[in-house]
NUMIKOL-715020 format. One record per residue (C-alpha): x negated, y, z negated; residue in three letters. Coordinates in Angstrom, 1 decimal. Example, Ala and Ser with C-alpha at 12.3 -4.5 7.8 and 13.67 -1.06 7.14 Angstrom:
xx -12.3&yy -4.5&zz -7.8&type ALA
xx -13.7&yy -1.1&zz -7.1&type SER
This chain:
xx -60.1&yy 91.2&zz -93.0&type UNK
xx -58.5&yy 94.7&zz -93.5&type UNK
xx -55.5&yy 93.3&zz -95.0&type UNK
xx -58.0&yy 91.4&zz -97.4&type UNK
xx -60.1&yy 94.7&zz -98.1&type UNK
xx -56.9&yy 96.8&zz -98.8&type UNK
xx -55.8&yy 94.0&zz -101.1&type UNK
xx -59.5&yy 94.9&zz -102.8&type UNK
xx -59.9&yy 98.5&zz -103.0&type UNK
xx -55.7&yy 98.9&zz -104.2&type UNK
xx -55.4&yy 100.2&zz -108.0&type UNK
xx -52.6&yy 98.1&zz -108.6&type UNK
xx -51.0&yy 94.6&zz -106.6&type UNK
xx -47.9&yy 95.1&zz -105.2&type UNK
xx -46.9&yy 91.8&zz -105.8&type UNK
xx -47.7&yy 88.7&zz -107.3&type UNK
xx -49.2&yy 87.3&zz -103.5&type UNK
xx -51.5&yy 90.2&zz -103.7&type UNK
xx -52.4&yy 89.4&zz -107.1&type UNK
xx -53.8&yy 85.7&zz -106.7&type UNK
xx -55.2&yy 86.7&zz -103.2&type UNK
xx -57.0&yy 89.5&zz -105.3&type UNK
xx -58.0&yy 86.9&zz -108.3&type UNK
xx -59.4&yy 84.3&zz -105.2&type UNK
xx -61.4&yy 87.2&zz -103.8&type UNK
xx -62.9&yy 88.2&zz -107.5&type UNK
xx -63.4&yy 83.9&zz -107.8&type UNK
xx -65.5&yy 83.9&zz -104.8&type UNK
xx -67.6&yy 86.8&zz -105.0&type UNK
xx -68.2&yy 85.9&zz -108.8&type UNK
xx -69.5&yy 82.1&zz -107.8&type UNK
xx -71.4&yy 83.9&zz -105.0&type UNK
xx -72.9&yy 86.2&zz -107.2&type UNK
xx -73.2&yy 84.1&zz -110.3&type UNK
xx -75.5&yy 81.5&zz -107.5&type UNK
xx -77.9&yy 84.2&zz -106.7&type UNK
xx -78.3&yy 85.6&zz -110.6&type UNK
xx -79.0&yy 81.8&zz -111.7&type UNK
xx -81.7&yy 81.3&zz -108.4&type UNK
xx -83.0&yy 85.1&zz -109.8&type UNK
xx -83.5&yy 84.3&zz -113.1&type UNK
xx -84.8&yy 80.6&zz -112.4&type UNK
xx -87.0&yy 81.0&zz -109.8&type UNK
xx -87.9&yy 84.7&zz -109.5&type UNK
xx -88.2&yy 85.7&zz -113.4&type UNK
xx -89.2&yy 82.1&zz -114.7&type UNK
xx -86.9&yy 81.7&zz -117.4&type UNK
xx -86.3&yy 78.1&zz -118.0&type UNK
xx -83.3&yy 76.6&zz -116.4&type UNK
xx -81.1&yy 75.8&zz -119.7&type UNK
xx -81.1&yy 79.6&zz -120.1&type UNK
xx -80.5&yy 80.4&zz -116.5&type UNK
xx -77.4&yy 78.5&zz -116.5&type UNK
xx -75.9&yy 80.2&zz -119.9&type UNK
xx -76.7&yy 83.5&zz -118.9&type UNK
xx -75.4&yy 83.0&zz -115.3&type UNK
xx -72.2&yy 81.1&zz -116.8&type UNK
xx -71.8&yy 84.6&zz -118.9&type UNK
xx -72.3&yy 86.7&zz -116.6&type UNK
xx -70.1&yy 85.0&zz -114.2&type UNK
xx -67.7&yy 85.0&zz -116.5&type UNK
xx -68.2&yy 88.5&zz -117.5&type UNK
xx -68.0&yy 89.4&zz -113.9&type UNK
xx -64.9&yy 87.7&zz -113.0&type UNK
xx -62.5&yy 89.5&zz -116.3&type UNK
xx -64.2&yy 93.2&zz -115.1&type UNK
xx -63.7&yy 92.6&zz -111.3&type UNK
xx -60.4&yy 92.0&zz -111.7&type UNK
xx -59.1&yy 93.9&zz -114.5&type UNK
xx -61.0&yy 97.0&zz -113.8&type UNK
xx -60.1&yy 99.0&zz -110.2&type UNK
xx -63.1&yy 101.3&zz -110.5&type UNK
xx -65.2&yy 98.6&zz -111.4&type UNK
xx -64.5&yy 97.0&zz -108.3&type UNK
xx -65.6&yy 100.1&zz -106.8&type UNK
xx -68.9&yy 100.4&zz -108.5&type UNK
xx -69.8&yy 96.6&zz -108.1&type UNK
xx -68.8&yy 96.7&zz -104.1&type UNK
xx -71.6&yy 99.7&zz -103.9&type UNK
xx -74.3&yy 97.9&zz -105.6&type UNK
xx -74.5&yy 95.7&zz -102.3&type UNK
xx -75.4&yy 98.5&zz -99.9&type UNK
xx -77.4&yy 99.9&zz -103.0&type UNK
xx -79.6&yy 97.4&zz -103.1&type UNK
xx -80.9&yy 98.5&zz -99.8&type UNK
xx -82.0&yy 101.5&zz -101.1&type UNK
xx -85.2&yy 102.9&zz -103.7&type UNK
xx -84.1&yy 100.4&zz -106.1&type UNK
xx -83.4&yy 97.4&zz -103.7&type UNK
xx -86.8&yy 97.7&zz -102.8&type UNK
xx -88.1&yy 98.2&zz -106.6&type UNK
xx -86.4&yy 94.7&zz -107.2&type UNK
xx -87.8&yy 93.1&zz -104.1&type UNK
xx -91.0&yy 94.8&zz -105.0&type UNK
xx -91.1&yy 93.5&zz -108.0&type UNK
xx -90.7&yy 89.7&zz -106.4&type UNK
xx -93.5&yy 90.2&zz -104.2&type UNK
xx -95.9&yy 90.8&zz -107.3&type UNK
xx -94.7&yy 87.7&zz -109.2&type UNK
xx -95.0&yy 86.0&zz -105.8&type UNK
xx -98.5&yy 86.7&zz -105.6&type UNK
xx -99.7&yy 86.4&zz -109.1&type UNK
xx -97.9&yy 83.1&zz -109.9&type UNK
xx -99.5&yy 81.8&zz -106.7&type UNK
xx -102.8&yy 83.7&zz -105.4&type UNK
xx -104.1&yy 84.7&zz -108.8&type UNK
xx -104.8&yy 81.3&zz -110.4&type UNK
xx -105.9&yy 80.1&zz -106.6&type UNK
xx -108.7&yy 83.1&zz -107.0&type UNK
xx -109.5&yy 81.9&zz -110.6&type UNK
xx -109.7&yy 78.3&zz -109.4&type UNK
xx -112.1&yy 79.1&zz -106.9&type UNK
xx -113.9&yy 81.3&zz -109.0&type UNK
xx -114.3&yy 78.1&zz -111.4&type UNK
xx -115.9&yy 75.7&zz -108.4&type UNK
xx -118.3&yy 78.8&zz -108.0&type UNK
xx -119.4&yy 78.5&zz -111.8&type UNK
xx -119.0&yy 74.8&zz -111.4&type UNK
xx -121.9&yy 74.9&zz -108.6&type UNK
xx -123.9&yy 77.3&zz -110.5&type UNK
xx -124.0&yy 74.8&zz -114.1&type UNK
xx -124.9&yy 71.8&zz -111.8&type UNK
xx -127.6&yy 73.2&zz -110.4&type UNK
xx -128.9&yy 75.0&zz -113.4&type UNK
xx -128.1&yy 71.3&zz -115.3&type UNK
xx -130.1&yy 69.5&zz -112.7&type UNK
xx -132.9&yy 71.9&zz -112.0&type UNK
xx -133.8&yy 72.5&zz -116.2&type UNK
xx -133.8&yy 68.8&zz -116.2&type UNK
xx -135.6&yy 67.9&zz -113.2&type UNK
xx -138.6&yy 70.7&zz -114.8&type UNK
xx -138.2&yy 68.9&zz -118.3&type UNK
xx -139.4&yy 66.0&zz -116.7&type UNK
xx -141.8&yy 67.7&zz -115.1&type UNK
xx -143.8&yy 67.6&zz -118.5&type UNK
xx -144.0&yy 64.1&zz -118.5&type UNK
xx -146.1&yy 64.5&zz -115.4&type UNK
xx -148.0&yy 67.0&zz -117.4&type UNK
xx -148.7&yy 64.8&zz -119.9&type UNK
xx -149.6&yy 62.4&zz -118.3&type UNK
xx -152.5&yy 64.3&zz -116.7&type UNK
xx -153.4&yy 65.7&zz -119.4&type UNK
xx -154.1&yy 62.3&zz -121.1&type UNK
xx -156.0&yy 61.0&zz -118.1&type UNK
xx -158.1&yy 64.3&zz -118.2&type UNK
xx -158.5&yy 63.7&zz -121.8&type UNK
xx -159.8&yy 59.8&zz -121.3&type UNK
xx -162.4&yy 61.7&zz -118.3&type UNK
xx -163.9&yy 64.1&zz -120.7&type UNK
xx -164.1&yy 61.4&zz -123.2&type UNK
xx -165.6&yy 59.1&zz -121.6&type UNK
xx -168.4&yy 61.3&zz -120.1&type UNK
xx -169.8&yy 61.8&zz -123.8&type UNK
xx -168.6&yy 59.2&zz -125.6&type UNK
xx -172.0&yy 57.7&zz -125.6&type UNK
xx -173.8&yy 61.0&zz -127.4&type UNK
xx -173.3&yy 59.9&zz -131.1&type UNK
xx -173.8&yy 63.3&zz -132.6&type UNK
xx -171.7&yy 64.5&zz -129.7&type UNK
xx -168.0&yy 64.0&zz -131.4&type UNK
xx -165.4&yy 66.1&zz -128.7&type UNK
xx -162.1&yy 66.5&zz -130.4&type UNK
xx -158.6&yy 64.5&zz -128.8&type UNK
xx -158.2&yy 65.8&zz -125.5&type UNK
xx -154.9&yy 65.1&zz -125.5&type UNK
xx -151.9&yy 67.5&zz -125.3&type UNK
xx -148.5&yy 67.4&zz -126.8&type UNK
xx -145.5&yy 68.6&zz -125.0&type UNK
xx -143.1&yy 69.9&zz -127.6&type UNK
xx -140.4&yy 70.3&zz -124.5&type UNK
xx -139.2&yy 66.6&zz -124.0&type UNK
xx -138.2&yy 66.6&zz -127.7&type UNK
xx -135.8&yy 69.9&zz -127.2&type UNK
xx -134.4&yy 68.7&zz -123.9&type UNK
xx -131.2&yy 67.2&zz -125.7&type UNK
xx -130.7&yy 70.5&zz -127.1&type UNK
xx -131.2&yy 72.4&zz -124.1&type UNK
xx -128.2&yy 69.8&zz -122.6&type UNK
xx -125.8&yy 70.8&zz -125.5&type UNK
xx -126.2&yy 74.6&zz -125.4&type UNK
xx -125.7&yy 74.5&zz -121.4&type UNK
xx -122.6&yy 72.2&zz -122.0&type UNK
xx -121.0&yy 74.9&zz -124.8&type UNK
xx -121.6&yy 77.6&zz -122.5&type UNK
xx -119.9&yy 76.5&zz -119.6&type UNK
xx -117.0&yy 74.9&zz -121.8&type UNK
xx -116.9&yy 78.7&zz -123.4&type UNK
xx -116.7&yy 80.2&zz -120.0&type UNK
xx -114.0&yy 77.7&zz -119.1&type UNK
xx -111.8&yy 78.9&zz -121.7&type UNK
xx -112.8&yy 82.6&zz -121.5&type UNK
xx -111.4&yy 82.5&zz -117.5&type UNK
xx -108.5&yy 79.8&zz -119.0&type UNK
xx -107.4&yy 82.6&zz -121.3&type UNK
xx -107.6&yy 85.6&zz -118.7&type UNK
xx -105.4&yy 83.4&zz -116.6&type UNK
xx -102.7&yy 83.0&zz -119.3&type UNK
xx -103.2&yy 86.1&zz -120.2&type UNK
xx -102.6&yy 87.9&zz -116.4&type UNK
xx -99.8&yy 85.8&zz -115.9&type UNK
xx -97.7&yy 86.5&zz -119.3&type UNK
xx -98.7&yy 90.2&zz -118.7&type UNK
xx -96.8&yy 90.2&zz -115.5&type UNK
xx -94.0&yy 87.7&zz -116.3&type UNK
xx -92.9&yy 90.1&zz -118.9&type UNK
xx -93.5&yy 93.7&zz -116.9&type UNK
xx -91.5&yy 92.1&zz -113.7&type UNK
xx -88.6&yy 90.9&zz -116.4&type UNK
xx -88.7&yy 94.5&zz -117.6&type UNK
xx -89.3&yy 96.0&zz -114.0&type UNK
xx -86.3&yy 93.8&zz -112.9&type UNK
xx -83.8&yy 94.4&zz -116.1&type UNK
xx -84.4&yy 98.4&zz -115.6&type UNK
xx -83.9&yy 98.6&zz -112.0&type UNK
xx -80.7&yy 96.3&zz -112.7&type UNK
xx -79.4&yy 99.1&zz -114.8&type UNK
xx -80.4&yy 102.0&zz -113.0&type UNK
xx -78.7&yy 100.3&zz -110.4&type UNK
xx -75.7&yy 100.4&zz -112.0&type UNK
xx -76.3&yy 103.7&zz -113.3&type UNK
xx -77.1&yy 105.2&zz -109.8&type UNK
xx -73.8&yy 103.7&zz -108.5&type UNK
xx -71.4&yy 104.9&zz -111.5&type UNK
xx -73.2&yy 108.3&zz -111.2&type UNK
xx -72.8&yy 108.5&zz -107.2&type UNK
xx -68.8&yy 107.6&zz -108.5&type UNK
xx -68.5&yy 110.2&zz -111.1&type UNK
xx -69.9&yy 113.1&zz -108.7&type UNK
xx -67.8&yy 111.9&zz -105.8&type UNK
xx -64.4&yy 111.7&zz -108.0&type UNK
xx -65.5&yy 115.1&zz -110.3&type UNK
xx -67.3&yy 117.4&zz -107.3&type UNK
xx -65.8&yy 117.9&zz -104.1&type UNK
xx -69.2&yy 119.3&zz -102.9&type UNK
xx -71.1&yy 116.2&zz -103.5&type UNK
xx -72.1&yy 114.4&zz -100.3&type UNK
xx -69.5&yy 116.1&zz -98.1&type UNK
xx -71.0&yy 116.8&zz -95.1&type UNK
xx -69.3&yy 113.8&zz -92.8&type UNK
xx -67.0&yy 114.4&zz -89.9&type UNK
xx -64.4&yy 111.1&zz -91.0&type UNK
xx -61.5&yy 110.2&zz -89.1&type UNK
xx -59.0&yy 112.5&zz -91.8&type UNK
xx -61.4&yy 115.7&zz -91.0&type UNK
xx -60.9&yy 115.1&zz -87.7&type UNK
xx -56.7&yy 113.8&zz -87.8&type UNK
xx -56.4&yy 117.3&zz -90.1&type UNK
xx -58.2&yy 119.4&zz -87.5&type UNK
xx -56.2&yy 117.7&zz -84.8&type UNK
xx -53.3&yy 118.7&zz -86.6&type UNK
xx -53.8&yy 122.0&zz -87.2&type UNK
xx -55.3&yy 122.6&zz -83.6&type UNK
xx -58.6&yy 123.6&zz -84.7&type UNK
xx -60.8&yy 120.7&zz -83.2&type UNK
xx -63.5&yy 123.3&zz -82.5&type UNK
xx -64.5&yy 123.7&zz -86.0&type UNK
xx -65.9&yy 120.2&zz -85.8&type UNK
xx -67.4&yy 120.7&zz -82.5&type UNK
xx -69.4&yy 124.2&zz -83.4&type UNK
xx -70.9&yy 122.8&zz -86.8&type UNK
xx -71.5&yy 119.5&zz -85.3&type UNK
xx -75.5&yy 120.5&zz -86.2&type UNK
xx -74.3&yy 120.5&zz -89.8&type UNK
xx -72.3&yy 117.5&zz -90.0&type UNK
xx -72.9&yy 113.9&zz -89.3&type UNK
xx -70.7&yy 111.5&zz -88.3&type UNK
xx -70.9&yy 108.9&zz -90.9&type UNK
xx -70.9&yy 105.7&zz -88.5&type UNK
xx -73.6&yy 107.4&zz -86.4&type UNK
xx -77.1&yy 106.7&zz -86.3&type UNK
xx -78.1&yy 110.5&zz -86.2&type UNK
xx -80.7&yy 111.1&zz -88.9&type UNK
xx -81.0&yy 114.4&zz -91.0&type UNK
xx -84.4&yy 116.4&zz -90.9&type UNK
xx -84.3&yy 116.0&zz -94.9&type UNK
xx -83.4&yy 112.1&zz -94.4&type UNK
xx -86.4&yy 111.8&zz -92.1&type UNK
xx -89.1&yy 113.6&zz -94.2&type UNK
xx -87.8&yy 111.4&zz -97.5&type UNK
xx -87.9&yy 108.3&zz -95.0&type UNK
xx -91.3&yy 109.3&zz -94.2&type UNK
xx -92.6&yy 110.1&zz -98.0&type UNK
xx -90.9&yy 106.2&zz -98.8&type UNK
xx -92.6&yy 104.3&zz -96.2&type UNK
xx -96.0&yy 106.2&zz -97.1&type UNK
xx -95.5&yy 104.9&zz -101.1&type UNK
xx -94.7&yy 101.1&zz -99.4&type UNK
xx -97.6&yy 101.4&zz -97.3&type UNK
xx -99.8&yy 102.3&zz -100.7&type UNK
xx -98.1&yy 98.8&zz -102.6&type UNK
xx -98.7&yy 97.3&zz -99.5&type UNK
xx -102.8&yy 98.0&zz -99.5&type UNK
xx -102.6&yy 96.8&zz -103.0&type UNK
xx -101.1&yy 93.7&zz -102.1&type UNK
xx -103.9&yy 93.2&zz -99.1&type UNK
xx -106.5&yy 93.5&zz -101.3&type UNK
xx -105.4&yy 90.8&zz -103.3&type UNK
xx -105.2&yy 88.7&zz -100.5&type UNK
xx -108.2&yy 89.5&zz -99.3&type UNK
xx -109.8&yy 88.5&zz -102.6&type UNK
xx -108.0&yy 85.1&zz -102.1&type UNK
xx -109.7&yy 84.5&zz -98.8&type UNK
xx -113.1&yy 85.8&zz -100.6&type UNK
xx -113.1&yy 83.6&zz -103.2&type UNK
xx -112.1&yy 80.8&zz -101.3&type UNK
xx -115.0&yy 81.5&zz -99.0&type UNK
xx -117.9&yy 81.7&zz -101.3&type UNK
xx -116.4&yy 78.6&zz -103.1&type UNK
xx -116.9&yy 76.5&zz -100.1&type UNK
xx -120.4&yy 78.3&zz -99.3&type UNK
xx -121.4&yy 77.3&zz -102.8&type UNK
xx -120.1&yy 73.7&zz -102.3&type UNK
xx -121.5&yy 72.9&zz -98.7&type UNK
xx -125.1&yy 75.1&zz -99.8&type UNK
xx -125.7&yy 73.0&zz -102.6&type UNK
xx -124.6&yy 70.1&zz -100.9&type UNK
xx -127.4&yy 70.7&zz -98.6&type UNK
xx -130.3&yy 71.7&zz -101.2&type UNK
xx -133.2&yy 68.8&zz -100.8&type UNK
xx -135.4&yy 68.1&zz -103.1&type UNK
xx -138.8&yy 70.6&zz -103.6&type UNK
xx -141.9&yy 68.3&zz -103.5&type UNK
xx -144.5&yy 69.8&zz -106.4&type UNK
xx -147.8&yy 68.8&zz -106.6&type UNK
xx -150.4&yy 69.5&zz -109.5&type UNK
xx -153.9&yy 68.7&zz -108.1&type UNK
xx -156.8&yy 68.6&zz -110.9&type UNK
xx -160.6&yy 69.0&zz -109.6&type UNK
xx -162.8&yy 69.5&zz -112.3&type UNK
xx -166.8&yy 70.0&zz -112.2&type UNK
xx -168.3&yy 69.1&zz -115.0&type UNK
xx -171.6&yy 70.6&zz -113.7&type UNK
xx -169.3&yy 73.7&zz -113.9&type UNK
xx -167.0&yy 73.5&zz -116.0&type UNK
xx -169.5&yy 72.5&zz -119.0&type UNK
xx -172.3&yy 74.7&zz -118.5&type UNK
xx -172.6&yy 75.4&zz -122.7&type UNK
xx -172.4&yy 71.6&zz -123.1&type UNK
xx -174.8&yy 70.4&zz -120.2&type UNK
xx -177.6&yy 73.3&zz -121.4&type UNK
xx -177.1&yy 72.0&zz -125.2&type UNK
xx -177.2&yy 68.3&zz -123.4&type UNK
xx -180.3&yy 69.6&zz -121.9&type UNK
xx -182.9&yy 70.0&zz -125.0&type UNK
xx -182.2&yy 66.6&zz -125.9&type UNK
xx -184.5&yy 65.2&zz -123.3&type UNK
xx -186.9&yy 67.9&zz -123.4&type UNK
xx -187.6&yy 66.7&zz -127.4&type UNK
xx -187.5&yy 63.3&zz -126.3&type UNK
xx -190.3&yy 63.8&zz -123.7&type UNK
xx -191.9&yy 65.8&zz -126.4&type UNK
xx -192.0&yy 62.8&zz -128.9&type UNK
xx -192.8&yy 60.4&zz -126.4&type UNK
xx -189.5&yy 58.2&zz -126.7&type UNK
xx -187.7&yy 56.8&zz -124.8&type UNK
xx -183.8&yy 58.1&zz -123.7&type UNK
xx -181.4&yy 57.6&zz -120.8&type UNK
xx -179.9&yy 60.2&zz -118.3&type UNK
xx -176.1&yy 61.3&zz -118.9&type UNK
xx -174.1&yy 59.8&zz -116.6&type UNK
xx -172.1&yy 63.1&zz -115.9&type UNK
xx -169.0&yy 62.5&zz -113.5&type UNK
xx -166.5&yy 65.2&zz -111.4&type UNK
xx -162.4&yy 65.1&zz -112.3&type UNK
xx -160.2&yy 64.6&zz -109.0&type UNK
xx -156.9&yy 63.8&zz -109.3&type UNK
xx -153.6&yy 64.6&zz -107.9&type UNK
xx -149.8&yy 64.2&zz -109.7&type UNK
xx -146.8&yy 64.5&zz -107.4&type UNK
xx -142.9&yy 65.3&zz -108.7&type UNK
xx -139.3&yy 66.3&zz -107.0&type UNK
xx -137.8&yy 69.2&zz -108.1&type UNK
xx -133.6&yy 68.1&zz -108.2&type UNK
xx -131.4&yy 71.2&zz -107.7&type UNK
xx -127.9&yy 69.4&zz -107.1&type UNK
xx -126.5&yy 65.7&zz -107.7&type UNK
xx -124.2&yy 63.9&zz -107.0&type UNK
xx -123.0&yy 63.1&zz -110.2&type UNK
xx -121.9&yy 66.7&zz -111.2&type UNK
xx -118.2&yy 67.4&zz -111.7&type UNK
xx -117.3&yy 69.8&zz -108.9&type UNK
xx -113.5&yy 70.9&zz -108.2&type UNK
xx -112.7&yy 71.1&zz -104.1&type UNK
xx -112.5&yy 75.0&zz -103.0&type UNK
xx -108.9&yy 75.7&zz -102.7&type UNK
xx -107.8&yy 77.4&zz -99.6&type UNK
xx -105.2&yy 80.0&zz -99.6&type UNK
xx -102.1&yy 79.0&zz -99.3&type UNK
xx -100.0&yy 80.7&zz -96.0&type UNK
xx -96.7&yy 79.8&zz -97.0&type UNK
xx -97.5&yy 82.2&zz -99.4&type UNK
xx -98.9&yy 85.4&zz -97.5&type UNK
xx -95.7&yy 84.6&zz -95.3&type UNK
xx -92.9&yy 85.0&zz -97.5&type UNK
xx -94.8&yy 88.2&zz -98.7&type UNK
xx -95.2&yy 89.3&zz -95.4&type UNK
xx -91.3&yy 88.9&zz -94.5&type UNK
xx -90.6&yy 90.8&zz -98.5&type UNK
xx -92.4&yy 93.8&zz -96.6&type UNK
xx -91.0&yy 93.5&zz -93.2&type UNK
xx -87.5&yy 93.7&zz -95.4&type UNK
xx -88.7&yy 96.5&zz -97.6&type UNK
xx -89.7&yy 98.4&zz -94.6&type UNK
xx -86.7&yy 97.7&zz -93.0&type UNK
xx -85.2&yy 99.4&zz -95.9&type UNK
xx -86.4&yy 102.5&zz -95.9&type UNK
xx -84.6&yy 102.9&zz -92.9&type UNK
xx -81.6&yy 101.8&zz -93.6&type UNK
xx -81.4&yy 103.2&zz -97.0&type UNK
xx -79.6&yy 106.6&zz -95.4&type UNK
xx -76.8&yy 104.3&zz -94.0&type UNK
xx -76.3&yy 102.3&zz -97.3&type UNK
xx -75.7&yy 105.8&zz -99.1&type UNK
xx -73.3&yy 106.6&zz -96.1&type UNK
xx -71.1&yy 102.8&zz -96.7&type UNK
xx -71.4&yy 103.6&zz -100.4&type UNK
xx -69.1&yy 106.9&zz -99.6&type UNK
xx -66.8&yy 104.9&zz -97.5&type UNK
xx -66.9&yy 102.4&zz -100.1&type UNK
xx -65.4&yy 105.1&zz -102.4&type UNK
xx -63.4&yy 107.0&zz -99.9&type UNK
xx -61.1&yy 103.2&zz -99.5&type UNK
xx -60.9&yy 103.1&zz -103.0&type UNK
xx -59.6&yy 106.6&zz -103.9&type UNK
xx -58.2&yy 107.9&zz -100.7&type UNK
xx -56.1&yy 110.3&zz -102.5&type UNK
xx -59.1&yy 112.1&zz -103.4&type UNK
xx -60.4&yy 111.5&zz -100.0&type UNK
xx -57.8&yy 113.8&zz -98.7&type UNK
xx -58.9&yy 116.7&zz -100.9&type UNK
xx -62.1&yy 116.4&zz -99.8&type UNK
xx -61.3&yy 116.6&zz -96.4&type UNK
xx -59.3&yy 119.4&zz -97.0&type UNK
xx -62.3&yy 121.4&zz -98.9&type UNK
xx -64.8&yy 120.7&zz -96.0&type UNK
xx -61.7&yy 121.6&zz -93.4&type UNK
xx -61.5&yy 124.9&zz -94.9&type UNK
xx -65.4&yy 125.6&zz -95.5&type UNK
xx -65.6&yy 125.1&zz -92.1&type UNK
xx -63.0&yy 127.4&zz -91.2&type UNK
xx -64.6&yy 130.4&zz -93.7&type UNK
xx -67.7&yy 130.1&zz -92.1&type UNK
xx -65.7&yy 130.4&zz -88.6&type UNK
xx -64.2&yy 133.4&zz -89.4&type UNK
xx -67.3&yy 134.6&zz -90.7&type UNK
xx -69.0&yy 134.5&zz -87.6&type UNK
């Protein structure tokens, strides 16, 4: 593996085996690479596959000519990979765990949403026509009363009552009443249809731009990190490396590294910085915040999906409401003007001396009985859908890795300076030389 890695990081082959074993190695990690771009763009960013295999063939391709060709290259590129366990490893897996959970939890939360609205126009369908044909019970006692207060004077002739009778204009709108419910569920079907589309082409296109940016930034923060290291021998030098520690051996001054071993940390250490803890600290706080976010989301999931199956297994359960309409009518009562204007007729009759006949005046009792419908069997209701945990787990391992990041992110910037140390070792030596003889100023200082 070192042979293989010196064959990697060298400027220039020695020879033609070195060559071909460097071409194989560039072959590899371009198919490698080229695998996990295609899967990326595919499944991640939802392009469709056509276009994930051109663009993964070019950039393959692309890859393969610049790996090989171009030594720093090489160097930038074999940084990326401990990069990516840094800010902007986490910005890209970030960015994953948002598609993850609007492509899958967002339309689940709209769905459920919809049986909710589903329940709510079946019942308001079935009630407003269970009372529309309530009138017909209406009518109907109203006709019968009608007939009763008919009857009781039909034999005064100069007595001529109007119709009784009352006309429920209802039964003729109830068509209409259907149709405007119908177009206003349809239009809140296509209202939530559109947010949906909407939401989801809003995010496919800011995680394709969240992704594309943190891609080049990637790159960016890599070649930058190369520049400073080959242009400033200040920059992140503060390791004790095995050529500090061979030149101080060498020149018999093995205390310096011993007396500023406060200062310096050994780069295959696990010693930590106070300033790499408190940035550690400020990172895991903005994680825990995206984090919340996330669990809120979820938590709306499992909300939705609740009251969806309350709605379903409530309305399920409504019975019908037994209504009665009782009618008791006193005529006695009820017609005093009439019975007193009934009244003189006899009295003038007796006063005449002819003959007449008493009114045969009769009560009204009756009682009309209908069923209030709230919920039916015949309405169109989707199945609550229940979150789905293969989901919430693969979101839950993104975190555990992007936590696990934050941690490890000081280590990745400490390979990415070995990474560049193998590559220019040259300029490694003068590095180690400057630190050697900062240290030994600031001995002689104190």
């Amino acid at each position: 593996a070192t042979d293989l890695w010196l064959v990697y990081s060298k400027p220039v082959p020695a020879n033609g085996r070195e060559l071909w074993t460097l071409f194989l190695q560039c072959s590899c990690v371009t198919v490698v690479i080229g695998g996990l771009f295609y899967n990326w763009m595919f499944a991640s960013l939802e392009y469709s596959w056509h276009a994930s295999i051109a663009m993964a063939i070019s950039f393959s391709l692309l890859l393969l000519l610049t790996l090989f060709l171009v030594h720093p290259a090489r160097c930038v590129f074999s940084m990326i990979m401990p990069t990516l366990g840094t800010k902007q490893g986490r910005k890209l897996l970030l960015s994953t765990c948002v598609m993850i959970v609007v492509v899958n939890i967002t339309p689940n939360i709209i769905s459920n949403i919809k049986t909710i609205l589903q329940v709510i126009k079946c019942i308001c369908k079935n009630s407003s026509e269970s009372l529309l044909n309530s009138t017909a019970l209406l009518e109907t006692a109203s006709w019968e009363f009608g007939d009763a207060i008919q009857e009781t004077v039909h034999s005064i002739n100069i007595y001529r009552p109007m119709n009784g009778h009352f006309q429920f204009s209802l039964l003729q709108n109830s068509s209409f009443i259907y149709q405007q419910m119908h177009l206003a569920g349809e239009k809140i079907g296509r209202d939530f249809l559109a947010v949906e589309v909407l939401v989801k082409d809003s995010v496919r296109v800011g995680n394709k731009l969240v992704a594309g940016l943190s891609m080049l930034y990637l790159c960016f923060e890599c070649i930058w990190y190369l520049k400073n290291y080959l242009t400033n021998l200040r920059f992140d030098n503060f390791y004790i490396t095995k050529k500090l520690e061979r030149l101080a051996a060498d020149r018999k001054a093995a205390h310096l590294l011993v007396s500023s071993s406060k200062n310096l940390i050994r780069p295959t250490g696990l010693k930590l910085s106070r300033e790499e803890v408190m940035l550690c600290l400020v990172q895991a706080t903005l994680l825990t915040v995206a984090l919340m976010l996330m669990l809120v989301v979820v938590a709306m999931d499992h909300f939705a999906f609740s009251m969806a199956d309350t709605a379903v297994r409530k309305a399920a359960q409504f019975s019908a409401v037994p209504v009665a309409l009782s009618i008791k009518y006193s005529v006695s009562a009820g017609f005093s003007l009439f019975q007193a204007k009934i009244g003189i007729l006899p009295f003038l009759l007796k006063l005449l001396r002819l003959p007449y006949e008493e009114l045969p005046l009769q009560d009204f009792e009756r009682s009309y009985h209908h069923y209030l419908v709230f919920s039916s069997a015949h309405c169109r209701i989707t199945p609550p859908s229940p979150p789905n945990p293969s989901v919430m787990l693969v979101v839950g391992l993104l975190f555990c890795i992007l936590y696990a990041t934050i941690f490890l992110e000081t280590y990745a910037h400490r390979l990415c300076r070995k990474i560049a140390g193998s590559f220019f070792e040259s300029w490694e030596d003068k590095r180690a030389l400057y630190l050697y003889k900062k240290l030994s100023r600031k001995y002689k200082e104190e």
